[in-house]
N, C-alpha and C positions, 0 to 999 in steps of 0.2 A: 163402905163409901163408894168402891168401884160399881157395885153390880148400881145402885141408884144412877152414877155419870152412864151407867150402857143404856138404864132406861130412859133416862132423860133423852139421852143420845141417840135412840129408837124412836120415840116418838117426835124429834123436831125431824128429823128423816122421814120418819112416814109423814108428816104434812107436809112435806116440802115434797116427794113423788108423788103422793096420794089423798087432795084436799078433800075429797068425799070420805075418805075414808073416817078419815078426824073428824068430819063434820057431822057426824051424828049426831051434836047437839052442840051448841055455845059453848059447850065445857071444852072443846077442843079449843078453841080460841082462847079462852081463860087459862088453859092447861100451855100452851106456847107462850102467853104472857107471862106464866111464871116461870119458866126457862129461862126467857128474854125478854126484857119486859119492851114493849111495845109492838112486837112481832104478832101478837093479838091479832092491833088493829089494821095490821099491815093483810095478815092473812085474811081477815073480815073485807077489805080493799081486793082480794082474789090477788094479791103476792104484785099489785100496780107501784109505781111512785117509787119512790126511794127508799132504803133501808134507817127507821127511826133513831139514828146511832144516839140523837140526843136525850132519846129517853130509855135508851138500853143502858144507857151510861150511869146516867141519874136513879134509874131503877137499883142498878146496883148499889149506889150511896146512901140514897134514900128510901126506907123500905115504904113511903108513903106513898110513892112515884110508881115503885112497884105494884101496889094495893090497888091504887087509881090505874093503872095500867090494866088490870086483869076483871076490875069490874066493868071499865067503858068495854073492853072485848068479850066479856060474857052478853052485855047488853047489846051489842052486836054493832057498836058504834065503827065508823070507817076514817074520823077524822084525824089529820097528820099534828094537830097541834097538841102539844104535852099540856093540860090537864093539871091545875098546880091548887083549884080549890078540894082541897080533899074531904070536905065538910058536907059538899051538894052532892047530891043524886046525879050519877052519869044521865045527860040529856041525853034522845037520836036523835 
């Protein structure tokens, strides 16, 4: 369980020094959503705006918040609103 928290741990540090690095594909962005869920779309925003505390929160509670968090940020979505039909297709 430790060595997982060092990777986790490694990769939200390397996107937060290094956004190119992670950004070799969407998967980076999906890959910090499921960290934290809405850090996604913050990072796809280029790390602007405020920190999505209300949908990091709910991610944790609800693993559907979560799910929806990590599809709008694979799809490269940038918007700050939490996402609550989990039934549609993430719009851009």
């Amino acid at each position: 369980m430790k060595k997982c928290a060092w990777v986790i741990l490694a990769v939200v540090i390397l996107g937060a020094v290094s956004p190119t690095a992670v950004r070799a594909s969407d998967a980076g962005a999906g890959l910090l959503s499921a960290v934290l869920p809405g850090t996604g779309e913050w990072y796809n925003r280029n790390w602007r705006g405020s920190f999505p505390w209300a949908e990091c929160v709910l991610g944790y509670v609800c693993c559907l918040v979560q799910l929806s968090s990590i599809m709008d940020a694979v799809n490269g979505n940038t918007d700050e609103g939490l996402r609550i039909d989990f039934w549609t297709a993430p719009s851009k």
